[in-house]
mmCIF file of the N, C-alpha and C atoms, coordinates in Angstrom:
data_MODEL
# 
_entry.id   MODEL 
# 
loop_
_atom_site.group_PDB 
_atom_site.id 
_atom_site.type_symbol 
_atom_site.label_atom_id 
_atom_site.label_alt_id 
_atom_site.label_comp_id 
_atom_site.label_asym_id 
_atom_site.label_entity_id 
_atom_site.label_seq_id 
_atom_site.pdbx_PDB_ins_code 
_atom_site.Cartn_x 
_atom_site.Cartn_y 
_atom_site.Cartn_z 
_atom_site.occupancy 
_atom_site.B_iso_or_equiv 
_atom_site.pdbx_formal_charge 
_atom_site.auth_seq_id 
_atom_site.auth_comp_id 
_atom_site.auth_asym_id 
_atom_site.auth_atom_id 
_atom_site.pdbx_PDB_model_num 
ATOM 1   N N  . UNK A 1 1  ? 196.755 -41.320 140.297 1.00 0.00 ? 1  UNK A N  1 
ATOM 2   C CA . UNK A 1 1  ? 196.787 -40.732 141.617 1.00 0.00 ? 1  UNK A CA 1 
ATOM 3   C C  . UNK A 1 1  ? 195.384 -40.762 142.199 1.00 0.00 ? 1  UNK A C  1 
ATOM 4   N N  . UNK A 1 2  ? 195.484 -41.105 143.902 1.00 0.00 ? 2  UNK A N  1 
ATOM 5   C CA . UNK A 1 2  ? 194.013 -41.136 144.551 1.00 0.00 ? 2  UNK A CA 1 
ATOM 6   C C  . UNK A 1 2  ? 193.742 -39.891 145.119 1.00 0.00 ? 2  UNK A C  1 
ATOM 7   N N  . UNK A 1 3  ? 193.051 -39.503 145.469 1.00 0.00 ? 3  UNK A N  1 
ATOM 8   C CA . UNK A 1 3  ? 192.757 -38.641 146.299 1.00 0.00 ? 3  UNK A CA 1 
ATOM 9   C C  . UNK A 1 3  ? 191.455 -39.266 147.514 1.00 0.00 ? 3  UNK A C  1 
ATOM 10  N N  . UNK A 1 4  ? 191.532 -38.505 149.005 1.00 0.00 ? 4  UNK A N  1 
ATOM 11  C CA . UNK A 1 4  ? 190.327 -38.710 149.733 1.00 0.00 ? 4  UNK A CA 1 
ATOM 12  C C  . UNK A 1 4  ? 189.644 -37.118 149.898 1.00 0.00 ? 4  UNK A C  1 
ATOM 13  N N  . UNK A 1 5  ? 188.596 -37.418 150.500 1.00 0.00 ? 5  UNK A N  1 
ATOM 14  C CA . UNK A 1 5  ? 187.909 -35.759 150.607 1.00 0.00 ? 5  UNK A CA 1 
ATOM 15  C C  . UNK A 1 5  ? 188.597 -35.220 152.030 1.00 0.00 ? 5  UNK A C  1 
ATOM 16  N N  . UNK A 1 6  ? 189.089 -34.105 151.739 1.00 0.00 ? 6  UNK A N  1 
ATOM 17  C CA . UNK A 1 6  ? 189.807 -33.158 152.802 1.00 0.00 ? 6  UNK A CA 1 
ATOM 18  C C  . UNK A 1 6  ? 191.865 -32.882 152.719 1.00 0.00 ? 6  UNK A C  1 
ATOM 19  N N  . UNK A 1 7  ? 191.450 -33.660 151.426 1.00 0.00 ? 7  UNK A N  1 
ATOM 20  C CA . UNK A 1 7  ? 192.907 -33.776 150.624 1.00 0.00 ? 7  UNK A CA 1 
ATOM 21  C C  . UNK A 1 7  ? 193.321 -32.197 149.997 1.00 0.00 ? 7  UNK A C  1 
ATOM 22  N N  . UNK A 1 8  ? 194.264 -31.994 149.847 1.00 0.00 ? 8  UNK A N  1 
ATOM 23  C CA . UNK A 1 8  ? 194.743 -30.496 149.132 1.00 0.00 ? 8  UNK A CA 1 
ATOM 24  C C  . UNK A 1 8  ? 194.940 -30.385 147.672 1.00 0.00 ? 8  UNK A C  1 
ATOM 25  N N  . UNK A 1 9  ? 194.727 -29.823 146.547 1.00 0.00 ? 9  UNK A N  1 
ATOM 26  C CA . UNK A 1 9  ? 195.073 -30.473 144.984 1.00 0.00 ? 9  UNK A CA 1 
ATOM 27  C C  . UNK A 1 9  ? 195.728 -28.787 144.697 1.00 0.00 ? 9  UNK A C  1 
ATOM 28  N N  . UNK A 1 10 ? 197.034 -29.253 144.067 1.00 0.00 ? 10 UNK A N  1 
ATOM 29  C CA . UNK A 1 10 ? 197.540 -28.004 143.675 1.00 0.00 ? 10 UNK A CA 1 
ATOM 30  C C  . UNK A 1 10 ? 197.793 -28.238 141.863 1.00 0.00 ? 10 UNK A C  1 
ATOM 31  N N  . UNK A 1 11 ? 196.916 -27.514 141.049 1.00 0.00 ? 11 UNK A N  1 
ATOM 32  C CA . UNK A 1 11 ? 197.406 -27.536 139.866 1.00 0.00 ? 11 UNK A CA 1 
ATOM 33  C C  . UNK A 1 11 ? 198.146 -25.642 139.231 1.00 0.00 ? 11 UNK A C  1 
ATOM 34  N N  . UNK A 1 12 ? 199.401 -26.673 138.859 1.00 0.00 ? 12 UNK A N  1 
ATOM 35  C CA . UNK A 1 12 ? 200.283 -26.036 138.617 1.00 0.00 ? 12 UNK A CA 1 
ATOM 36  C C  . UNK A 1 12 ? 199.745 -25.209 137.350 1.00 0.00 ? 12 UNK A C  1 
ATOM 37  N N  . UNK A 1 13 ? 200.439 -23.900 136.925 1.00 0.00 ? 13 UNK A N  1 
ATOM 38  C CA . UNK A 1 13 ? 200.026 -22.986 136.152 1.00 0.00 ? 13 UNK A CA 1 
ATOM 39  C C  . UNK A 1 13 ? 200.640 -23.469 134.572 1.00 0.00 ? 13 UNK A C  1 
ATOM 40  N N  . UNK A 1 14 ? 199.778 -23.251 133.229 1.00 0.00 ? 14 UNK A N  1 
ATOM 41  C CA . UNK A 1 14 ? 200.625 -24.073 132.296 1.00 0.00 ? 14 UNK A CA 1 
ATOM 42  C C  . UNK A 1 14 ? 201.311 -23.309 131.710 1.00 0.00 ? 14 UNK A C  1 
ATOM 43  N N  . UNK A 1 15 ? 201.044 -21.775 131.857 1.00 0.00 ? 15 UNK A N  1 
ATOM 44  C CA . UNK A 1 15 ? 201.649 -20.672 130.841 1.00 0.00 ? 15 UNK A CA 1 
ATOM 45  C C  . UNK A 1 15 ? 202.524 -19.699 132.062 1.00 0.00 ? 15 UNK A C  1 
ATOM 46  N N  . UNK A 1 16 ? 203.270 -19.147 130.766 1.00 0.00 ? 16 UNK A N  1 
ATOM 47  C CA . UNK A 1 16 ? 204.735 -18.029 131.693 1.00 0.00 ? 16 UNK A CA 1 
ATOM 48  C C  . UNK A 1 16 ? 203.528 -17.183 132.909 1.00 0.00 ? 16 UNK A C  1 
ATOM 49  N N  . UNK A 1 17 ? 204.067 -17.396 133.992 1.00 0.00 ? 17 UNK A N  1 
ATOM 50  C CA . UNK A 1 17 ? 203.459 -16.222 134.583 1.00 0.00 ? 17 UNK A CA 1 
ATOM 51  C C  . UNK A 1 17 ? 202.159 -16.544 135.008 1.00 0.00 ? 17 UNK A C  1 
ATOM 52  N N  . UNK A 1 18 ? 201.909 -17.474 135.125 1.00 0.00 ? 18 UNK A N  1 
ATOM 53  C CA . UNK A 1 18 ? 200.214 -18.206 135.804 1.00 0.00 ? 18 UNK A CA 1 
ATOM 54  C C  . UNK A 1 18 ? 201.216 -19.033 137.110 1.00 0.00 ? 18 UNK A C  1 
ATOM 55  N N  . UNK A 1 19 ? 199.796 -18.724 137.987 1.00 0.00 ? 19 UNK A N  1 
ATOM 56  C CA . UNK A 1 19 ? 200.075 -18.861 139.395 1.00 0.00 ? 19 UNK A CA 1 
ATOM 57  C C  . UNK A 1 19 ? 199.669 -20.354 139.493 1.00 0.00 ? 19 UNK A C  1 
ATOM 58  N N  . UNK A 1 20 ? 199.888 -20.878 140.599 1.00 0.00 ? 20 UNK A N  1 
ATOM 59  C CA . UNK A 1 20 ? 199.242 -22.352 140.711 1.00 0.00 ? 20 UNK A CA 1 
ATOM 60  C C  . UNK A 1 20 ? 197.933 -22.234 141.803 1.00 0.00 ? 20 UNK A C  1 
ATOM 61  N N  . UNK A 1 21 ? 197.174 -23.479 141.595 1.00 0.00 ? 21 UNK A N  1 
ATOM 62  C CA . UNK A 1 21 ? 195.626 -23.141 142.207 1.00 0.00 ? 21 UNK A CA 1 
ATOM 63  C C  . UNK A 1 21 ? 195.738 -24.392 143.397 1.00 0.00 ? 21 UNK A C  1 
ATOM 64  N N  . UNK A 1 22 ? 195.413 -23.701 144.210 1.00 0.00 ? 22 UNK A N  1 
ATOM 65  C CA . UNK A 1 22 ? 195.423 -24.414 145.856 1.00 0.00 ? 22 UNK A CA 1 
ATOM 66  C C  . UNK A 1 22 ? 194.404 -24.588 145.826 1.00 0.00 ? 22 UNK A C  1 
ATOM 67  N N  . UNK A 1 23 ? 193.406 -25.577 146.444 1.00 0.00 ? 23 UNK A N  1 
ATOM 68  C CA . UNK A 1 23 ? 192.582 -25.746 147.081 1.00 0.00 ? 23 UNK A CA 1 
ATOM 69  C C  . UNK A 1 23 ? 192.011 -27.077 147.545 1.00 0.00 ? 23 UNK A C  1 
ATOM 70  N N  . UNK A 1 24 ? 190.673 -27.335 148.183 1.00 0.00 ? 24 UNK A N  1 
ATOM 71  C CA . UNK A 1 24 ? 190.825 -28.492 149.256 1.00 0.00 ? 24 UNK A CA 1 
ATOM 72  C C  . UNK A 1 24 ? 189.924 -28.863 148.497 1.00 0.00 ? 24 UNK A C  1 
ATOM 73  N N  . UNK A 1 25 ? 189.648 -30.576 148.420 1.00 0.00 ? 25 UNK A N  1 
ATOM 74  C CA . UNK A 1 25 ? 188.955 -31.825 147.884 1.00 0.00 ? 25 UNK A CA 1 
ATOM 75  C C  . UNK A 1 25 ? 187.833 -32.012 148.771 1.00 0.00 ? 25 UNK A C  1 
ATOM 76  N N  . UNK A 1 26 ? 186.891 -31.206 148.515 1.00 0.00 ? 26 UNK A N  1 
ATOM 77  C CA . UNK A 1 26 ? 185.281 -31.709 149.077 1.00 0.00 ? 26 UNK A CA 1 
ATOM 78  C C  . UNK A 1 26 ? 184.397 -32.716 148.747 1.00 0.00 ? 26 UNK A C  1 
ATOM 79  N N  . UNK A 1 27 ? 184.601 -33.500 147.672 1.00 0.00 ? 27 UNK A N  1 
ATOM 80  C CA . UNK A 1 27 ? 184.115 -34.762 147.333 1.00 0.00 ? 27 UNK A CA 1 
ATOM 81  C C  . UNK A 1 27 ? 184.632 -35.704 146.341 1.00 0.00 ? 27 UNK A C  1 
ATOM 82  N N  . UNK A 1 28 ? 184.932 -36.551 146.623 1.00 0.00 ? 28 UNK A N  1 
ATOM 83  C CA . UNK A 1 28 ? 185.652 -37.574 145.355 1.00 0.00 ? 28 UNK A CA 1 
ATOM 84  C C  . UNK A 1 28 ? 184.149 -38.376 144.950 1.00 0.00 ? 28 UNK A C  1 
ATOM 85  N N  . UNK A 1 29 ? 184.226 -38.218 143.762 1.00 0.00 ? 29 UNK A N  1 
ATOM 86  C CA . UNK A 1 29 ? 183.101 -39.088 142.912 1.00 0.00 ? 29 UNK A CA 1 
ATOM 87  C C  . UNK A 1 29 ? 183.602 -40.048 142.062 1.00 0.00 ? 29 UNK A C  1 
ATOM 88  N N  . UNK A 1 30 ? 184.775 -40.004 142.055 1.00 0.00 ? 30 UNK A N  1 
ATOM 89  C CA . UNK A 1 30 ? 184.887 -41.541 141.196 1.00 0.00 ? 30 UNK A CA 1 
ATOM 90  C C  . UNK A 1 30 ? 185.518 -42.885 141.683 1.00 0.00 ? 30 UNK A C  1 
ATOM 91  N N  . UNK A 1 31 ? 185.759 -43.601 141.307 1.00 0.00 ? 31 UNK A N  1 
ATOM 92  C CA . UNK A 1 31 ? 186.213 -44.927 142.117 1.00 0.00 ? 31 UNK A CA 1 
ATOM 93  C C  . UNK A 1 31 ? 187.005 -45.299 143.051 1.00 0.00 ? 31 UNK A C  1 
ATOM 94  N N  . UNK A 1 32 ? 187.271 -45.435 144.438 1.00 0.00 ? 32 UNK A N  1 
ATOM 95  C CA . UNK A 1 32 ? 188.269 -45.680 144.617 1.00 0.00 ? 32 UNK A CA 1 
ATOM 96  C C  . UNK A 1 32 ? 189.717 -44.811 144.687 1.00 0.00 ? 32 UNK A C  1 
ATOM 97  N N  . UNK A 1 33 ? 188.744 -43.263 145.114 1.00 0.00 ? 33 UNK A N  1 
ATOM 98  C CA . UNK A 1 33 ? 190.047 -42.304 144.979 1.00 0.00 ? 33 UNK A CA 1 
ATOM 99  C C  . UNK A 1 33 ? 190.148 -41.335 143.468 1.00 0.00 ? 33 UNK A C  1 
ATOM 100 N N  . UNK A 1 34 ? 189.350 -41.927 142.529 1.00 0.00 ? 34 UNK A N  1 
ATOM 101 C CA . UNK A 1 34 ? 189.709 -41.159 141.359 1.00 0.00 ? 34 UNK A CA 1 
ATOM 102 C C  . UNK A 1 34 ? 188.954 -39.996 140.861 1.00 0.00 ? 34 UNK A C  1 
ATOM 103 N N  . UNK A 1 35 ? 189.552 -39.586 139.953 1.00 0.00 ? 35 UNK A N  1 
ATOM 104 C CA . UNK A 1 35 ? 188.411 -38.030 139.891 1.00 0.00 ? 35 UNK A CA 1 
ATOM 105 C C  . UNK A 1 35 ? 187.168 -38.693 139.184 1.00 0.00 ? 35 UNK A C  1 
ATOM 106 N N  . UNK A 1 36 ? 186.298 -37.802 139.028 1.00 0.00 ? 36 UNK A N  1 
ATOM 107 C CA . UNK A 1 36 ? 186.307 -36.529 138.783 1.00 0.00 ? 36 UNK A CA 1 
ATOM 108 C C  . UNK A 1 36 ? 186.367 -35.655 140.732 1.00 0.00 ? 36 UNK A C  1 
ATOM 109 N N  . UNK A 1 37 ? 186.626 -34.586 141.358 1.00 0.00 ? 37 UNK A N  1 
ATOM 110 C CA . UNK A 1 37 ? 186.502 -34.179 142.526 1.00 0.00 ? 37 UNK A CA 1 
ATOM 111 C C  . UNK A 1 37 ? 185.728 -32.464 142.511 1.00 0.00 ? 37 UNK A C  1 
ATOM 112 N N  . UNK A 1 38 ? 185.005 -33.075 143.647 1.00 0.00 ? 38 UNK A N  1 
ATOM 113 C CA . UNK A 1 38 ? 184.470 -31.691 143.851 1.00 0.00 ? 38 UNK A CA 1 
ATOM 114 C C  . UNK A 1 38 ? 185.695 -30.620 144.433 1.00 0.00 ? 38 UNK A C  1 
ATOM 115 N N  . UNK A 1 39 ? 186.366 -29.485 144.124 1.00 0.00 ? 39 UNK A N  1 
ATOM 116 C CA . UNK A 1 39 ? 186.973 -28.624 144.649 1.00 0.00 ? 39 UNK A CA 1 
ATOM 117 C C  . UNK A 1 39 ? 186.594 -27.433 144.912 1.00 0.00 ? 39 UNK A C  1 
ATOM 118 N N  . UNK A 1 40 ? 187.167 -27.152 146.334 1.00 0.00 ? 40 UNK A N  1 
ATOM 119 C CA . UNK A 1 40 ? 187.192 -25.682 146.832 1.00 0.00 ? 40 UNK A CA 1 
ATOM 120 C C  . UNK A 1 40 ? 188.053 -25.002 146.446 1.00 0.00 ? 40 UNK A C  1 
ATOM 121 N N  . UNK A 1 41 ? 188.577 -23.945 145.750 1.00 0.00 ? 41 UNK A N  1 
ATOM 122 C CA . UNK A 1 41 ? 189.604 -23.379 145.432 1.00 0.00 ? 41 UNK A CA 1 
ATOM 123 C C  . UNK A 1 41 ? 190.470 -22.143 146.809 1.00 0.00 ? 41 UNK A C  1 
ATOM 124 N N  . UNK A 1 42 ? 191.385 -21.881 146.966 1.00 0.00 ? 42 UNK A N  1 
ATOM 125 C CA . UNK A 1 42 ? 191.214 -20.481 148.338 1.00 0.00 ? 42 UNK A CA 1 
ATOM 126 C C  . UNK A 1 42 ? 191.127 -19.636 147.452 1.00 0.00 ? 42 UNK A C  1 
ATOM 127 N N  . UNK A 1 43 ? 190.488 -19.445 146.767 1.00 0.00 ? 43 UNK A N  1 
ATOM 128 C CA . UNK A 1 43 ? 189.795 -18.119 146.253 1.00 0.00 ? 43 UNK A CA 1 
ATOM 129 C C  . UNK A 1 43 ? 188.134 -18.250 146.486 1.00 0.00 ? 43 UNK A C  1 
ATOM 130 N N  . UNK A 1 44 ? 187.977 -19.480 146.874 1.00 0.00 ? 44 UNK A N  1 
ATOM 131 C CA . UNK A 1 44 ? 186.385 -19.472 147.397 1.00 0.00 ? 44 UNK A CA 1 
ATOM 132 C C  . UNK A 1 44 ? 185.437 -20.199 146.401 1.00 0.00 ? 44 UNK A C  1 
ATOM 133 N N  . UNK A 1 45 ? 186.595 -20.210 144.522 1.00 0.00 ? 45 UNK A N  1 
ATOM 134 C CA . UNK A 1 45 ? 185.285 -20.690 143.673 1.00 0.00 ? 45 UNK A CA 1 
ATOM 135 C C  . UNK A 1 45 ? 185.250 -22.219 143.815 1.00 0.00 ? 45 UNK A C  1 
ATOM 136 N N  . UNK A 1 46 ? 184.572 -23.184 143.500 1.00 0.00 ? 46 UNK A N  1 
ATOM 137 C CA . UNK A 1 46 ? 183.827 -23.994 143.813 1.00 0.00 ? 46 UNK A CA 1 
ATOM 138 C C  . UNK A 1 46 ? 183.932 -24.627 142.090 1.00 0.00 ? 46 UNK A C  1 
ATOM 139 N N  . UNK A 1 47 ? 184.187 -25.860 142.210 1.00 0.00 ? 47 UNK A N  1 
ATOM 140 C CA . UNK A 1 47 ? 184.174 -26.679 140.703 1.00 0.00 ? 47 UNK A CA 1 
ATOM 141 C C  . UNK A 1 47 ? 184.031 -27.954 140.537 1.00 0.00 ? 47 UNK A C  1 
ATOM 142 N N  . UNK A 1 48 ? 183.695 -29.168 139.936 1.00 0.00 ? 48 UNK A N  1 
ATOM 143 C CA . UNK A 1 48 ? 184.052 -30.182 139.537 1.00 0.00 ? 48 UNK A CA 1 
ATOM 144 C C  . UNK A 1 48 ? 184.912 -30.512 138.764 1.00 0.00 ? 48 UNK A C  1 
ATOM 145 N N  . UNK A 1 49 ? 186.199 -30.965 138.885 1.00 0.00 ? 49 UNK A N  1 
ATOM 146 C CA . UNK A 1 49 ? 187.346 -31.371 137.910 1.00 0.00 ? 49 UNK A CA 1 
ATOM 147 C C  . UNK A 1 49 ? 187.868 -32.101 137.709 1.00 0.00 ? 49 UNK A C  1 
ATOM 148 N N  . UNK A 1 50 ? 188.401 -32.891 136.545 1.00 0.00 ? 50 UNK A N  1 
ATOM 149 C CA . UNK A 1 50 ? 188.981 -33.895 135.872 1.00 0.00 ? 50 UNK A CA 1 
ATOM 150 C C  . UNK A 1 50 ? 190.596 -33.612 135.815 1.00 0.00 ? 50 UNK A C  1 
ATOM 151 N N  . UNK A 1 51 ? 191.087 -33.758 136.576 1.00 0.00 ? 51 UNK A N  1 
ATOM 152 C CA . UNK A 1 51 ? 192.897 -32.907 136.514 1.00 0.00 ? 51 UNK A CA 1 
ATOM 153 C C  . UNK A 1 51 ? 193.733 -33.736 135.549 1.00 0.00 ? 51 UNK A C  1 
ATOM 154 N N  . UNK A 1 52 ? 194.148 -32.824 134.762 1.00 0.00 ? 52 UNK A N  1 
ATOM 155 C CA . UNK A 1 52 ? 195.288 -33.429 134.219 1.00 0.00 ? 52 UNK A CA 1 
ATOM 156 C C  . UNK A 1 52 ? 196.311 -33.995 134.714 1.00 0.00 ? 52 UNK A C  1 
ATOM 157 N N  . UNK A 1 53 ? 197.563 -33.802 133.957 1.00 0.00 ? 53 UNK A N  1 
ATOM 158 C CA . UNK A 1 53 ? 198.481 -34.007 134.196 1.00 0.00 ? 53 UNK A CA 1 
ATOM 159 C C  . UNK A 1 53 ? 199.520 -33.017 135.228 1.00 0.00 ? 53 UNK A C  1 
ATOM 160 N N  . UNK A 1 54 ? 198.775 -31.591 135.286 1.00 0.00 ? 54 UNK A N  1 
ATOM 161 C CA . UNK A 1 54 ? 199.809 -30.589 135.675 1.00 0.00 ? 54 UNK A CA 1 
ATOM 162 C C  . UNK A 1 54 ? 198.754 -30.497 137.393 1.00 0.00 ? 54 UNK A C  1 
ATOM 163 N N  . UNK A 1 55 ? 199.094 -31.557 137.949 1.00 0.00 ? 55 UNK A N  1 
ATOM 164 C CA . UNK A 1 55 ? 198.459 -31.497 139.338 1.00 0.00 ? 55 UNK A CA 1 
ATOM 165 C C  . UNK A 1 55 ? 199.406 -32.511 140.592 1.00 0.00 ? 55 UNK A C  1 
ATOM 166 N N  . UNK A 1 56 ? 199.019 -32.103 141.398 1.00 0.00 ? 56 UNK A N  1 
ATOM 167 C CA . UNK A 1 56 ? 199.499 -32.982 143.274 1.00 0.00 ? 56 UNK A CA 1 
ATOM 168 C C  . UNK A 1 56 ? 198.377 -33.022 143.549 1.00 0.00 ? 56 UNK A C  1 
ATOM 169 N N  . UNK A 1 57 ? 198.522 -33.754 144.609 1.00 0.00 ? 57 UNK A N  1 
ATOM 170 C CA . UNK A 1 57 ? 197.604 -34.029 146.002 1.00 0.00 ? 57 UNK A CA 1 
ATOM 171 C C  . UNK A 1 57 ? 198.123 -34.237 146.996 1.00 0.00 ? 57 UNK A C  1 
ATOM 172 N N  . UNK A 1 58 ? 198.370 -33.318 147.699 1.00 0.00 ? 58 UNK A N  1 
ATOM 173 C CA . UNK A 1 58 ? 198.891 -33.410 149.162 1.00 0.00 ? 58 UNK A CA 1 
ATOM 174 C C  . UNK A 1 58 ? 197.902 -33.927 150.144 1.00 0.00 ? 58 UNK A C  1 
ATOM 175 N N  . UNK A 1 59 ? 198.497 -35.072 150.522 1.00 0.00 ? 59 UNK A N  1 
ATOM 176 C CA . UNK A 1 59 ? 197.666 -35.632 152.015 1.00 0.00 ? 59 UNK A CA 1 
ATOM 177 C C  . UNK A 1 59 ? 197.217 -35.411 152.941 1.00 0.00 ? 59 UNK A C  1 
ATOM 178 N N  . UNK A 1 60 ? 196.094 -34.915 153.629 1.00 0.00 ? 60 UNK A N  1 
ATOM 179 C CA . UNK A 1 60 ? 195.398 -33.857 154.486 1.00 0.00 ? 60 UNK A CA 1 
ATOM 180 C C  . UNK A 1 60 ? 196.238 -34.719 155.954 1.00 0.00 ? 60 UNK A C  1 
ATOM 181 N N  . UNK A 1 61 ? 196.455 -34.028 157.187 1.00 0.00 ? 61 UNK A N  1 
ATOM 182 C CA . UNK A 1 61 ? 196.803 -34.800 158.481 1.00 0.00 ? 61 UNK A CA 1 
ATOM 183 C C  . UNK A 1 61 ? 195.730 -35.445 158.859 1.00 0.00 ? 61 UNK A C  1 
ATOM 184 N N  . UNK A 1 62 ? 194.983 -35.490 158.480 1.00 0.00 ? 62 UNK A N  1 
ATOM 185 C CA . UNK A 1 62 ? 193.482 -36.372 159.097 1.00 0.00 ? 62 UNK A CA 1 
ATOM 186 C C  . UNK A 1 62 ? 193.264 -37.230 157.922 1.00 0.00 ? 62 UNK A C  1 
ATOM 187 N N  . UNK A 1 63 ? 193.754 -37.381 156.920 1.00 0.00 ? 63 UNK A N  1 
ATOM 188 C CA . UNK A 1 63 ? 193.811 -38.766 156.049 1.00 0.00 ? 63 UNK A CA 1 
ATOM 189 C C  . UNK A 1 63 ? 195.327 -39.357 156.658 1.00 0.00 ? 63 UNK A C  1 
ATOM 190 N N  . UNK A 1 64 ? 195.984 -39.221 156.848 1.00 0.00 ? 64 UNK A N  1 
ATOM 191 C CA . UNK A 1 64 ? 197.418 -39.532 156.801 1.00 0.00 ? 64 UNK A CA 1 
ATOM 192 C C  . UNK A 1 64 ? 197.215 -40.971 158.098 1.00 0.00 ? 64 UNK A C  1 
ATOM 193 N N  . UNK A 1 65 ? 197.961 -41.915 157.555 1.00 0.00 ? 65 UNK A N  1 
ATOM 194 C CA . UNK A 1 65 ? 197.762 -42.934 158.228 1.00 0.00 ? 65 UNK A CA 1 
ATOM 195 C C  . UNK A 1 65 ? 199.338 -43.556 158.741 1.00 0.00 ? 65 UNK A C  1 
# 
């Protein structure tokens, strides 16, 4: 999966009762769409991540072609 910056990444929760984590794609650093990505979370924290398997990327309307 690609992602562009201003993209949405939702990783899903892996255990009973964990919430899933919203937040927006502030920088793609790897090739061509691939991670690793800088993320904003809406909780405000701020990360670099390698997503597994338990993730989306929803297409921002200003990437959408």
């Amino acid at each position: 999966m690609t992602a562009k910056q201003g993209d949405r990444i939702i990783i899903h929760g892996r255990t009973v009762g964990a919430v899933d984590r919203h937040g927006e794609i502030l920088e793609v650093r790897g090739a061509d769409g691939a991670p690793p990505y800088a993320v904003r979370f809406d909780d405000g924290h701020e990360t670099l991540i390698f997503p597994g398997t338990d993730f989306i990327i929803e297409e921002s309307r200003a990437n959408a072609t």
